[in-house]
Every structure is written in C-alpha cells, then in structure tokens.
Backbone and ligand atoms as CSV (ligand in chain L), in Angstrom:
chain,resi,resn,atom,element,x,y,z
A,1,UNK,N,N,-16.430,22.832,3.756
A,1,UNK,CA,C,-17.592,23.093,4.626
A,1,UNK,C,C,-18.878,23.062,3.778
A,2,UNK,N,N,-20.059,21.874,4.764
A,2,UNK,CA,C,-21.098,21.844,3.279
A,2,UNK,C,C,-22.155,23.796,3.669
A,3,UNK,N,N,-22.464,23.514,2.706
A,3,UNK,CA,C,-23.725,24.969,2.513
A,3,UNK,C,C,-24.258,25.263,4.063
A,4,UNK,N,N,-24.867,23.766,4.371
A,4,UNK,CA,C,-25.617,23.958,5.700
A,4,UNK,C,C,-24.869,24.207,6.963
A,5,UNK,N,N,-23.519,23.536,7.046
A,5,UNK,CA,C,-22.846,23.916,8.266
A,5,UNK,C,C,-22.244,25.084,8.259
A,6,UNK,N,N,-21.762,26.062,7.110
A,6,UNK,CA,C,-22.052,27.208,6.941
A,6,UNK,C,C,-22.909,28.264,7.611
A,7,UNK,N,N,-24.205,27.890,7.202
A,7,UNK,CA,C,-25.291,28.842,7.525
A,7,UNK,C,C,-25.347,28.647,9.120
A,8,UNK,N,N,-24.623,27.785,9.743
A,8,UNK,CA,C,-25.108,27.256,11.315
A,8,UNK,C,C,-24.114,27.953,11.694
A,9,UNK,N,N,-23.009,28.208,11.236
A,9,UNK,CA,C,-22.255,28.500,11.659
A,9,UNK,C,C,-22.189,30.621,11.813
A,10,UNK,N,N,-22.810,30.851,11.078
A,10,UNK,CA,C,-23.061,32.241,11.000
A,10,UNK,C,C,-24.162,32.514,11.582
A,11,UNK,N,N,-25.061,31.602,12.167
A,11,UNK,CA,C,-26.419,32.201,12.880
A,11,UNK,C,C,-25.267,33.079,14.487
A,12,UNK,N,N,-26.350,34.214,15.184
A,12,UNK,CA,C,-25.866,34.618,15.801
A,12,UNK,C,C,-25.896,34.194,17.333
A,13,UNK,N,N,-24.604,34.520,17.846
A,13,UNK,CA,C,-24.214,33.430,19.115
A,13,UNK,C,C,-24.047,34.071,20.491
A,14,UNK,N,N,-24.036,35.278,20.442
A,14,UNK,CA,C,-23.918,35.981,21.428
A,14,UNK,C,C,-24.566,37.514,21.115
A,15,UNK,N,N,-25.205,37.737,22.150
A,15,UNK,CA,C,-26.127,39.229,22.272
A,15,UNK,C,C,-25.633,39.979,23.749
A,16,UNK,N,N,-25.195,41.537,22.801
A,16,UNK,CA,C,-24.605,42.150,24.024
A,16,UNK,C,C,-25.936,43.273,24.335
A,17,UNK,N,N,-25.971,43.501,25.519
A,17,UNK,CA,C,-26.527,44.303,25.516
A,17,UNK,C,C,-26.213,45.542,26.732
A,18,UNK,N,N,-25.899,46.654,26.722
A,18,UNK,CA,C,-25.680,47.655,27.072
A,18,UNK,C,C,-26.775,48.392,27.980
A,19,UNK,N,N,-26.810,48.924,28.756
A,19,UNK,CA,C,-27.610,49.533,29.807
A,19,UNK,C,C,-27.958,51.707,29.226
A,20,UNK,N,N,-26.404,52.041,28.920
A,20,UNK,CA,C,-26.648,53.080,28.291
A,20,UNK,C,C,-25.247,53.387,26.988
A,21,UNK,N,N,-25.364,53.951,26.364
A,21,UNK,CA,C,-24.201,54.413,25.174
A,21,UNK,C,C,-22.897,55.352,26.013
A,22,UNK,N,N,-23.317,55.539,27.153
A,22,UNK,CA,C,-22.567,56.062,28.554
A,22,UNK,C,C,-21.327,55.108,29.031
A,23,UNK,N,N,-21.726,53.817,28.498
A,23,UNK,CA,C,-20.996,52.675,28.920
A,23,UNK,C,C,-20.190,51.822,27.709
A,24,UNK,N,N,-19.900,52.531,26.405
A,24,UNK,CA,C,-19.234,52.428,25.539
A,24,UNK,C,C,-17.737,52.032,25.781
A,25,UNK,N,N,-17.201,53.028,26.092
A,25,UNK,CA,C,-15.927,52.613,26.461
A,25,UNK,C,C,-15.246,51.095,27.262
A,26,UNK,N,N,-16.921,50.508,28.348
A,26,UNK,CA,C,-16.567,48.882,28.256
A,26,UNK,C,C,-16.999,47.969,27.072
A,27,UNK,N,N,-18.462,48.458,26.611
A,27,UNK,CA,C,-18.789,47.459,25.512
A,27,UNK,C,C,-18.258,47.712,24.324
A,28,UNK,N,N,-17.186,48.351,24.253
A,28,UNK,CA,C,-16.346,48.247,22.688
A,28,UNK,C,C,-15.294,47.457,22.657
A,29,UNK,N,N,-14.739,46.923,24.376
A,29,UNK,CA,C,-13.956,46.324,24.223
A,29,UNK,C,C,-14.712,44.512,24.187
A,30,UNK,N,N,-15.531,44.558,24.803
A,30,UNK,CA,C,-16.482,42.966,24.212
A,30,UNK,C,C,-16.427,42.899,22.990
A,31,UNK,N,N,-17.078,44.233,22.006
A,31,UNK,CA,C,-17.298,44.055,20.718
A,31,UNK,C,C,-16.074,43.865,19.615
A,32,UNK,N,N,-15.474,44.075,20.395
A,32,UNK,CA,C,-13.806,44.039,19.623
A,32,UNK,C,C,-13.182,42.527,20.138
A,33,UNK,N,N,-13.312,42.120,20.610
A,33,UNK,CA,C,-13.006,40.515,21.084
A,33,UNK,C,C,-13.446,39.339,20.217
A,34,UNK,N,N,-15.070,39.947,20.101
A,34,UNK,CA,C,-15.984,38.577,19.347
A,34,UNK,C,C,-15.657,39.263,17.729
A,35,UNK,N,N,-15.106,40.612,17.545
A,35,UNK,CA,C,-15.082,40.715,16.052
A,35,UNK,C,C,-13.540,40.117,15.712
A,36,UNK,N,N,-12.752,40.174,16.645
A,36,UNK,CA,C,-11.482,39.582,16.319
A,36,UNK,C,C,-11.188,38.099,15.839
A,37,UNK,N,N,-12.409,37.410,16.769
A,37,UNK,CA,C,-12.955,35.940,17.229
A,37,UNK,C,C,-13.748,35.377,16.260
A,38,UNK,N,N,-13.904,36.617,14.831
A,38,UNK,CA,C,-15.577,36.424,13.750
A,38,UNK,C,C,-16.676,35.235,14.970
A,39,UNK,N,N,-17.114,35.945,15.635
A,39,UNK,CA,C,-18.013,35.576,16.464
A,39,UNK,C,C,-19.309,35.687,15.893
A,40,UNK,N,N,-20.109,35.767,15.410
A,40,UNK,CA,C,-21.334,36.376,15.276
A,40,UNK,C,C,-22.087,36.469,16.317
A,41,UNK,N,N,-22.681,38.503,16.371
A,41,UNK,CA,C,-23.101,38.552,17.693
A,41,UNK,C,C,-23.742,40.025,17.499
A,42,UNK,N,N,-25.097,40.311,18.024
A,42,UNK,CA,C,-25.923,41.616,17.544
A,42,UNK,C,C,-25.699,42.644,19.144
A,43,UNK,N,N,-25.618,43.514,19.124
A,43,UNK,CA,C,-25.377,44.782,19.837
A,43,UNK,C,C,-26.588,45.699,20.238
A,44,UNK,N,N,-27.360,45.627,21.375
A,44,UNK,CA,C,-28.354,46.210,21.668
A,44,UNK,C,C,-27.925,47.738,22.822
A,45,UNK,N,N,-28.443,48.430,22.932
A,45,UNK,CA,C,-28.664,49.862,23.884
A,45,UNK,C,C,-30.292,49.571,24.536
A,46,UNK,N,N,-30.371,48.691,25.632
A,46,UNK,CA,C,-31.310,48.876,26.078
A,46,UNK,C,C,-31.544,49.318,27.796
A,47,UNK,N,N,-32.149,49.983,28.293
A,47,UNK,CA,C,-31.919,49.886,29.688
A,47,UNK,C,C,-33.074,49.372,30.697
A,48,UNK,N,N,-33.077,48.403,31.227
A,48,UNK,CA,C,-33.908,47.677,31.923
A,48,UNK,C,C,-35.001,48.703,33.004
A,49,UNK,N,N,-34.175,49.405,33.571
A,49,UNK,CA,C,-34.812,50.575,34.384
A,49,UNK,C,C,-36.016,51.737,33.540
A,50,UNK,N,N,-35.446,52.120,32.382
A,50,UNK,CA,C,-36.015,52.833,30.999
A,50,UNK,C,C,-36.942,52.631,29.886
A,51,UNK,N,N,-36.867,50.989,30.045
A,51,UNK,CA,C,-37.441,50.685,28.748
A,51,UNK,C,C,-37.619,49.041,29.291
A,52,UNK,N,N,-38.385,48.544,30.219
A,52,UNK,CA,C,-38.012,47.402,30.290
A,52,UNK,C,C,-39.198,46.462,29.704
A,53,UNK,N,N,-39.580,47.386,28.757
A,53,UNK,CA,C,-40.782,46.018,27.957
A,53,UNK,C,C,-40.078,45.815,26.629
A,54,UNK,N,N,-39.322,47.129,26.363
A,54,UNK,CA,C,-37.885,46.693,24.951
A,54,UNK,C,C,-36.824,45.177,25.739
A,55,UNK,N,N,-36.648,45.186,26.772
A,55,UNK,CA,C,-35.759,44.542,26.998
A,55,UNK,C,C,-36.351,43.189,26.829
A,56,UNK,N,N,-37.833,42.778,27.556
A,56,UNK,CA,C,-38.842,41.449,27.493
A,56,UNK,C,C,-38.254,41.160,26.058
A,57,UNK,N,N,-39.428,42.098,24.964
A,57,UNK,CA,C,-39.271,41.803,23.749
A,57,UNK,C,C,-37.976,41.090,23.704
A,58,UNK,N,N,-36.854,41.852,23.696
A,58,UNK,CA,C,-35.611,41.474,22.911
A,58,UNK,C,C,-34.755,39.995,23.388
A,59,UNK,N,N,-35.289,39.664,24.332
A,59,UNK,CA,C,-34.906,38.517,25.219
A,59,UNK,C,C,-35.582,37.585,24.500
A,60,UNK,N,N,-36.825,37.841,24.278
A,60,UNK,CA,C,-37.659,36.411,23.455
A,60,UNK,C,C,-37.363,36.546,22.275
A,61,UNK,N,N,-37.000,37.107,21.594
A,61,UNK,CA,C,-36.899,37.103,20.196
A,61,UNK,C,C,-35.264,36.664,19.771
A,62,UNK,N,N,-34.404,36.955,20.474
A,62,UNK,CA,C,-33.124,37.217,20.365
A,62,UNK,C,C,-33.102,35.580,19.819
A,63,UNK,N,N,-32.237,35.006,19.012
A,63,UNK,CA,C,-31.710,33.713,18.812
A,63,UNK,C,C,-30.427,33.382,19.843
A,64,UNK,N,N,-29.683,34.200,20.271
A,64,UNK,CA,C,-27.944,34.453,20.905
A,64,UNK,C,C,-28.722,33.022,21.566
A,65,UNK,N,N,-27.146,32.648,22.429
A,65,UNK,CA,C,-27.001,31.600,22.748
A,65,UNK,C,C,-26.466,31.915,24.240
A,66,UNK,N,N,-26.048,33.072,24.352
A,66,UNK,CA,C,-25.710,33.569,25.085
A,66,UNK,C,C,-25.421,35.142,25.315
A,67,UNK,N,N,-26.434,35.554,26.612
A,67,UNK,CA,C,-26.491,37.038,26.692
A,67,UNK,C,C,-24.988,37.515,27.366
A,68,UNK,N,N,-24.566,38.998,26.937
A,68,UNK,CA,C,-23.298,39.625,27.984
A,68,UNK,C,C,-24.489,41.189,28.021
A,69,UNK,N,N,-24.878,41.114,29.194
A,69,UNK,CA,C,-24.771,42.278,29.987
A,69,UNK,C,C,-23.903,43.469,30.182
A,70,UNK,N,N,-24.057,44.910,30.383
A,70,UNK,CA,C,-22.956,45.609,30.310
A,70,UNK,C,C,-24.162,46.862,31.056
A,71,UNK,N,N,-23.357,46.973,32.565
A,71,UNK,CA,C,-24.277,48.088,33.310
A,71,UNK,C,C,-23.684,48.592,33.764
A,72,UNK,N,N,-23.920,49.949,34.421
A,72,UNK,CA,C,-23.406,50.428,35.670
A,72,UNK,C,C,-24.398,50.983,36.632
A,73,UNK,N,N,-23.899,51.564,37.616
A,73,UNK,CA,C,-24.938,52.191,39.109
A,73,UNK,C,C,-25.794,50.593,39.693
A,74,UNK,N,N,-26.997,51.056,39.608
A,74,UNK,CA,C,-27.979,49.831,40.025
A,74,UNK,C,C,-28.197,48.688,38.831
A,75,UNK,N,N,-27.256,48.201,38.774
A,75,UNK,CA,C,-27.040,47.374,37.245
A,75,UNK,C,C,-27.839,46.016,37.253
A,76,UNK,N,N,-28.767,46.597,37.393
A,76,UNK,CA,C,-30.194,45.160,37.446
A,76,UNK,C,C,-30.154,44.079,35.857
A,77,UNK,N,N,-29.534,45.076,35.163
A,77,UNK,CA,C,-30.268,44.760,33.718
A,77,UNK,C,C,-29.142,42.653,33.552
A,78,UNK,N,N,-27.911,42.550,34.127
A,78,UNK,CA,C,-27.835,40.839,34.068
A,78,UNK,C,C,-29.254,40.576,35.048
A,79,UNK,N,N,-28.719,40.765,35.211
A,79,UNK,CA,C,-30.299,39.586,37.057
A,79,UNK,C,C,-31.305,39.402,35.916
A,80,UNK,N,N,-31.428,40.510,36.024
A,80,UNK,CA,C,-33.577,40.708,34.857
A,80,UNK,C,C,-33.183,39.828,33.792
A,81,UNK,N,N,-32.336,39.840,32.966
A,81,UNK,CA,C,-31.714,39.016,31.855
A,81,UNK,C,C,-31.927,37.976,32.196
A,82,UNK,N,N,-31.313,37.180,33.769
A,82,UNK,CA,C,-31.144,36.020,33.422
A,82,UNK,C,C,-32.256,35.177,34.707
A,83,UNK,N,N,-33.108,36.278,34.730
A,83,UNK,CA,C,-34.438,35.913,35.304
A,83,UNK,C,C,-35.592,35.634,34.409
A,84,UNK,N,N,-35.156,35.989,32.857
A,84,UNK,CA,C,-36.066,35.561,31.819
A,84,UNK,C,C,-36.045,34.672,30.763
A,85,UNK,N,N,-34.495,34.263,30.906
A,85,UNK,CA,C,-33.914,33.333,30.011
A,85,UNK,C,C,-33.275,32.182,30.834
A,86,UNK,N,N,-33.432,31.216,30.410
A,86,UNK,CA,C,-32.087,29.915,30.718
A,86,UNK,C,C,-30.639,30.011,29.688
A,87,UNK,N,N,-31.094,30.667,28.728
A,87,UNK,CA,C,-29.338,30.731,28.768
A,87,UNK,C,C,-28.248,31.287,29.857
A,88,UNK,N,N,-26.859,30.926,29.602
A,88,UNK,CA,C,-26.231,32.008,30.168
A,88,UNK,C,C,-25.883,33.285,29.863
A,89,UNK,N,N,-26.126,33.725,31.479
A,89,UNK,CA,C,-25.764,35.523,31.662
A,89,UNK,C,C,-24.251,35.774,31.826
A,90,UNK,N,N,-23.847,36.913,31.399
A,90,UNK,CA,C,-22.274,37.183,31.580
A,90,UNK,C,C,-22.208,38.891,31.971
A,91,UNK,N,N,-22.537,39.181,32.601
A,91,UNK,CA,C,-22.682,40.805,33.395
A,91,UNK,C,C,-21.115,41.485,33.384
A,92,UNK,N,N,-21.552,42.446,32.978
A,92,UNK,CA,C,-19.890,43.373,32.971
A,92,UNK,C,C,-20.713,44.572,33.587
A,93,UNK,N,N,-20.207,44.531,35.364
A,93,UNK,CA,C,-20.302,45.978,36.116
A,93,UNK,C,C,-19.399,47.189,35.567
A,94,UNK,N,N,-19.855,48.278,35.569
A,94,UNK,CA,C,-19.251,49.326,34.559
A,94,UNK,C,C,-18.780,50.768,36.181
A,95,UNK,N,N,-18.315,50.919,35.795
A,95,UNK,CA,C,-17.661,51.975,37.143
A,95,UNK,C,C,-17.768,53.408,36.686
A,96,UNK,N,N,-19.596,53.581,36.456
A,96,UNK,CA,C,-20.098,54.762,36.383
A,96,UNK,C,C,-20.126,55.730,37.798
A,97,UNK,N,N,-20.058,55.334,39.016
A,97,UNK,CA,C,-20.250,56.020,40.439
A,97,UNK,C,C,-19.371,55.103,40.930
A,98,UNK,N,N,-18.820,55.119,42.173
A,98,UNK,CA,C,-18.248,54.358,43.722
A,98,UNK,C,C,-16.996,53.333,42.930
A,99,UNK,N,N,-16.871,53.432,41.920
A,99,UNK,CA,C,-15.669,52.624,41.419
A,99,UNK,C,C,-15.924,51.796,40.686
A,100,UNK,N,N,-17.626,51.323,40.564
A,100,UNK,CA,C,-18.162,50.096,40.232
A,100,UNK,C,C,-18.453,49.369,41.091
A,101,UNK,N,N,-18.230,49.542,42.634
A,101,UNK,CA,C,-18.708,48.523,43.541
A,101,UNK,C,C,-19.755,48.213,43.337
A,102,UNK,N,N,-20.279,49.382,43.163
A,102,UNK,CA,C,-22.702,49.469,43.331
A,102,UNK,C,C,-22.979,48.248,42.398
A,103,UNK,N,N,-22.192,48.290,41.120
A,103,UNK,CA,C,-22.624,47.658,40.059
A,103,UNK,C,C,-22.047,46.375,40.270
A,104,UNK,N,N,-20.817,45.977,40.992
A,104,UNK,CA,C,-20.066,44.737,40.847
A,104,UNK,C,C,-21.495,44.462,41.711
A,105,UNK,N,N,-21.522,44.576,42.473
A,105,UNK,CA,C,-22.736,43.733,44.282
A,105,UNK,C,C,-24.039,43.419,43.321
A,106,UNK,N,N,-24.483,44.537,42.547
A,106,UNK,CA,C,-25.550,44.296,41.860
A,106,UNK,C,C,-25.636,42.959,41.141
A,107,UNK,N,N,-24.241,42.879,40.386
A,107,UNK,CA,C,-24.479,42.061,39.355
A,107,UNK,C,C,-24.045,40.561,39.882
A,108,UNK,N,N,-23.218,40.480,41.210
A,108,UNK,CA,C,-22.953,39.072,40.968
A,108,UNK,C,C,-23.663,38.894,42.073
A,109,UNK,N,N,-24.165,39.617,42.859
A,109,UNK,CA,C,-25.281,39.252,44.379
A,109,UNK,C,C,-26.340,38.581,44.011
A,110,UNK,N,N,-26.474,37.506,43.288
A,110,UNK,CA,C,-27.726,37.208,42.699
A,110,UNK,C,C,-28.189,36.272,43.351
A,111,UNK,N,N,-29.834,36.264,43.188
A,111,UNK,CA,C,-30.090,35.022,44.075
A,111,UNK,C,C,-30.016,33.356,44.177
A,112,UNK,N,N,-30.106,32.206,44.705
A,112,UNK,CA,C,-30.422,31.260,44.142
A,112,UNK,C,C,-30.893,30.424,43.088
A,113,UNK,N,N,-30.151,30.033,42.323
A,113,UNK,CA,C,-31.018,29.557,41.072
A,113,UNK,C,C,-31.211,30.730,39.769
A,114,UNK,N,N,-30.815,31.659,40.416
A,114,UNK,CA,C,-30.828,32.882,39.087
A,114,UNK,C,C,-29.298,33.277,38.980
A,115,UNK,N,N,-28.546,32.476,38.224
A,115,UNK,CA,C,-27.063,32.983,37.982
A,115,UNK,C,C,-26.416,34.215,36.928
A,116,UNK,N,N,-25.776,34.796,37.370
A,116,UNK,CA,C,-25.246,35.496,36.511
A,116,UNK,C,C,-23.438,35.482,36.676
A,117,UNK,N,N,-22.899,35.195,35.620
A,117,UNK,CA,C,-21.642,34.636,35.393
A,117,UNK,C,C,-20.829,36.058,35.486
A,118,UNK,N,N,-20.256,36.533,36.526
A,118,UNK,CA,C,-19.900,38.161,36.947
A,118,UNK,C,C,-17.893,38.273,36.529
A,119,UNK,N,N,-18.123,38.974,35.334
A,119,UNK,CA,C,-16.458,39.171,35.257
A,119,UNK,C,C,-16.184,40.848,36.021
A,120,UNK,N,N,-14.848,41.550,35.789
A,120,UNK,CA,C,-14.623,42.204,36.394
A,120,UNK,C,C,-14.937,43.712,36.414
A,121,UNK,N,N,-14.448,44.748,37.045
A,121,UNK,CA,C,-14.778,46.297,37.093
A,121,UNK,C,C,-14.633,45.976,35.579
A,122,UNK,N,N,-15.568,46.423,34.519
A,122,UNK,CA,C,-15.172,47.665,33.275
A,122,UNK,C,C,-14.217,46.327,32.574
A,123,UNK,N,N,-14.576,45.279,32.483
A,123,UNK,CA,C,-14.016,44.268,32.117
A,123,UNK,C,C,-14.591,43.331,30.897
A,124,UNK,N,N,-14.801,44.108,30.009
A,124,UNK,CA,C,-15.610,43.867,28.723
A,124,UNK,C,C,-15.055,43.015,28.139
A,125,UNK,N,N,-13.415,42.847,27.906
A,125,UNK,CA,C,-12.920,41.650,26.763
A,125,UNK,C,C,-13.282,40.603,27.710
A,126,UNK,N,N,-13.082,40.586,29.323
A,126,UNK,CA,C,-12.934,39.164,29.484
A,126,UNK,C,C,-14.741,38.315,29.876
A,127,UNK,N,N,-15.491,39.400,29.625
A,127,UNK,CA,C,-16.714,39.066,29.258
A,127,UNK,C,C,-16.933,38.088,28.002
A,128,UNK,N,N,-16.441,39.031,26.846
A,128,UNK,CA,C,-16.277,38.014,25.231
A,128,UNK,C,C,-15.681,36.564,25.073
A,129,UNK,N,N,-14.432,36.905,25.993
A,129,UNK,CA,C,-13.728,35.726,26.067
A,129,UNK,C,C,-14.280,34.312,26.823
A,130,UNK,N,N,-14.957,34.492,27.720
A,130,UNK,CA,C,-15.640,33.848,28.481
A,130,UNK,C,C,-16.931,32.985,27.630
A,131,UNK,N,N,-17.822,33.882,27.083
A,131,UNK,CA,C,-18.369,33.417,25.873
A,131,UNK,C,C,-17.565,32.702,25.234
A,132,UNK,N,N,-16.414,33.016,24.308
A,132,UNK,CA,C,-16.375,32.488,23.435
A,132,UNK,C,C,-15.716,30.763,24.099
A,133,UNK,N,N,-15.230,31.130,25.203
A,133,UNK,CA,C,-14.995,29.481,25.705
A,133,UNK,C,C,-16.354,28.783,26.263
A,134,UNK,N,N,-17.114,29.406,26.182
A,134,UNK,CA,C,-18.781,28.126,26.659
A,134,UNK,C,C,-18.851,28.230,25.023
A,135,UNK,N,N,-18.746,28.843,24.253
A,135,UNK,CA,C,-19.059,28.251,22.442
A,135,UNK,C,C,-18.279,27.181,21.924
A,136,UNK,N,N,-16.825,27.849,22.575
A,136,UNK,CA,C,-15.833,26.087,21.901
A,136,UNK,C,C,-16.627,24.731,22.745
A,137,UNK,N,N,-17.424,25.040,23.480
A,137,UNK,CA,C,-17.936,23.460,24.041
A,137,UNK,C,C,-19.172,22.679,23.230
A,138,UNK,N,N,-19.377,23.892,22.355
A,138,UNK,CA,C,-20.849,22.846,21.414
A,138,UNK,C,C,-19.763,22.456,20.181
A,139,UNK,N,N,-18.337,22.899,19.307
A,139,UNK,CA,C,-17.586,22.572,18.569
A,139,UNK,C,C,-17.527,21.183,18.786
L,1,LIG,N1,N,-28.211,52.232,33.786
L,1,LIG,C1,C,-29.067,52.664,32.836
L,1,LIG,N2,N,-30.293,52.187,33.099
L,1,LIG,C2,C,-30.215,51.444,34.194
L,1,LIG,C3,C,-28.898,51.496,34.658
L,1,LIG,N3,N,-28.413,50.880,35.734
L,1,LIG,C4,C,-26.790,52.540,33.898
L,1,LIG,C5,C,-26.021,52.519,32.610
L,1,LIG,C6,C,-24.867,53.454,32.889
L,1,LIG,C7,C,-25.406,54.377,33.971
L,1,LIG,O1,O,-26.635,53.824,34.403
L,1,LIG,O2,O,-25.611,51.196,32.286
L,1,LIG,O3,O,-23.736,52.747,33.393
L,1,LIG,C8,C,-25.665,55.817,33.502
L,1,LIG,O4,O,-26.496,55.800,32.365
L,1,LIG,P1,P,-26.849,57.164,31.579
L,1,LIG,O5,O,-27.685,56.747,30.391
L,1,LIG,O6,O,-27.589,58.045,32.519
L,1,LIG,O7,O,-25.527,57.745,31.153
C-alpha cells in the first residue's frame, strides 16, 4: 500500500452522532461495529433540540462521508442532519418513551427529497453495518 492510499484510507468515514449520553446503550453498539470493521469514524453528543448551532457547526466541518444519527422521543436530530447535508443519513430511533414508536415516525416520516435511511427500534449495529456497505461501493 503506497504512503498516499494509506492516508486516504484512514481519513474519517463515518460520523455518529448521538442526541443524548442517555442513548448509549444504542450508540455503543454502532461504535463497536465500525471498531470491529477498523472503520474510521468520530463520535459526537450533540442534541439538535439543545444545542442546535453545535450541531450546524459540526455538519460543515465534519469530513464523514456519511452521518448515523442516534435519537430518541422527538428525534428530529436525522431530518435536521439530512436537511443540511447531501450526504447520507442513517437514523437509529432509540426507545426512550412509547417503545420508540415517537422516534421510529420521527425519523423515517421524512419529507420529499429529504431522506433519511431509517434502521430499526435501538438498532445501532445495523445502522454501522449499513454504512459500512454504502463504503464497500467507493472500494
Ligand atoms: N433528545 C435529546 N435532544 C433532543 C432529543 N430528541 C433525545 C435523546 C434521548 C432522549 O431525548 O436522544 O433519547 C432523552 O434525552 P436526555 O438527555 O433527557 O436523557
């Protein structure tokens, strides 16, 4: 492998980002997927509702190639994600209240033209996994 396809190969490829540290127990299992996968991929705590000029920032700056979402209740934070970016969104509803329904409707009810790629209740690996098969397509 020369020097340079190296360094391309370690830039980072996926950005998770979390709604609250409340919702750990799904985003450890994403983060444990892409570390199994040596994925390279940075880990944010931001909440769209809380802080949503941290979230702007981190969207423009981010290099990822692809965002995973991770919410629960009114889980706006995929939509807003992928109302500011053209990459793809990958939303993991988290079953903080009602089972996760609130959050499943939230996250895959999206409108026209604003997609968000919706895996299941509290379904964090198959969030990673999903990523990591839109990455084997630039290989
Ligand atoms: N949340 C945080 N900001 C906006 C939303 N929708 C979600 C979190 C978590 C739930 O609200 O993703 O699932 C409760 O968060 P907390 O911080 O109160 O424990």
């Amino acid at each position: 492998m020369s020097k340079n396809s190296k360094k391309i190969s370690q830039k980072i490829r996926v950005a998770i980002i979390a709604g609250s540290k409340s919702d750990e127990h799904v985003y450890t299992k994403t983060l444990d997927v892409l570390k199994e996968n040596k994925i390279p991929h940075e880990f944010q705590i931001i909440s769209v509702h809380r802080d949503p000029e941290k979230l702007d920032e981190y969207i423009k700056e981010s290099e990822a190639l692809i965002f995973i979402a991770v919410a629960g209740l009114s889980a706006a934070l995929p939509g807003v994600i992928a109302s500011k970016t053209d990459k793809p969104v990958i939303g993991v509803p988290v079953s903080a209240k009602l089972g996760g329904l609130d959050a499943l409707l939230s996250t895959a009810q999206m409108p026209p033209g604003v997609p968000v790629a919706t895996v299941g209740i509290d379904r964090g690996e198959n969030a990673a996994y999903l990523a990591i098969r839109i990455l084997k397509l630039l290989d």
